[in-house]
N, C-alpha and C positions, 0 to 999 in steps of 0.2 A: 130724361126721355126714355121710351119703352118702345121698341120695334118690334111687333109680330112678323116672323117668317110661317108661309101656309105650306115651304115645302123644306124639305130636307138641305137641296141647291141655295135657296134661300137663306137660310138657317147659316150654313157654310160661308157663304157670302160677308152676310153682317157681322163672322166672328171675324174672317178674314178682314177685314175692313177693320178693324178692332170697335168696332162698333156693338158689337156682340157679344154674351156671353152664351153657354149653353150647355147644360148636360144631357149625353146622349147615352146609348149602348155601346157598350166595348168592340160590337163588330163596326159601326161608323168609321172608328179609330185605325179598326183593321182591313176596311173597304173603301175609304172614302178619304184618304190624303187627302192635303189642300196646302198651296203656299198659304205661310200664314197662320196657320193653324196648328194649334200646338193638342194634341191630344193629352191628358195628366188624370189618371185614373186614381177616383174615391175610396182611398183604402179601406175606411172603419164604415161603409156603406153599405149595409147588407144586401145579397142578393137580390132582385128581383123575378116574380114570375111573369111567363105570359102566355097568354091563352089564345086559342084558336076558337073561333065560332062561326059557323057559316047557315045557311038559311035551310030548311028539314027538307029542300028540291036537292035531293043526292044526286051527284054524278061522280062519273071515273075519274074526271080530274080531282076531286074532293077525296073519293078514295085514294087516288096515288096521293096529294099535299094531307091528309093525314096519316099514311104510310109513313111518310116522310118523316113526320113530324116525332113519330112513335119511334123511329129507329133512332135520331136524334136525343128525346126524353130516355131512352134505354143506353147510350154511348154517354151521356152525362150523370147517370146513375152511377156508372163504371168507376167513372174517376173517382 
């Protein structure tokens, strides 16, 4: 049997329940405790990227969440 979760809550749910499996991002692990739920991190998994895209109607908030986004890419360059 295969259960789709359409939300993250979801998702959580069915592992808790042991009904689930799931690989997620390390911040879930780091934001999202759950009885139940055991978080166990893919060591020989290589990184993933992830991108940002939003619609070419700019606004301020888009300029502050790609400020954001740019100080973050430059703090992870660091390490």
């Amino acid at each position: 049997m295969v259960a789709e979760a359409s939300t993250l809550d979801a998702e959580m749910h069915l592992v808790s329940r042991g009904v689930g499996l799931s690989i997620t991002s390390e911040a879930v692990g780091l934001w999202y405790r759950r009885p139940g739920v055991t978080f166990v991190p893919i060591l020989d998994l290589t990184p993933c990227s992830v991108s940002l895209a939003w619609w070419p109607q700019d606004t301020g908030l888009i300029a502050e969440l790609v400020a954001v986004a740019n100080e973050v890419r430059a703090r992870i360059a660091e390490m």
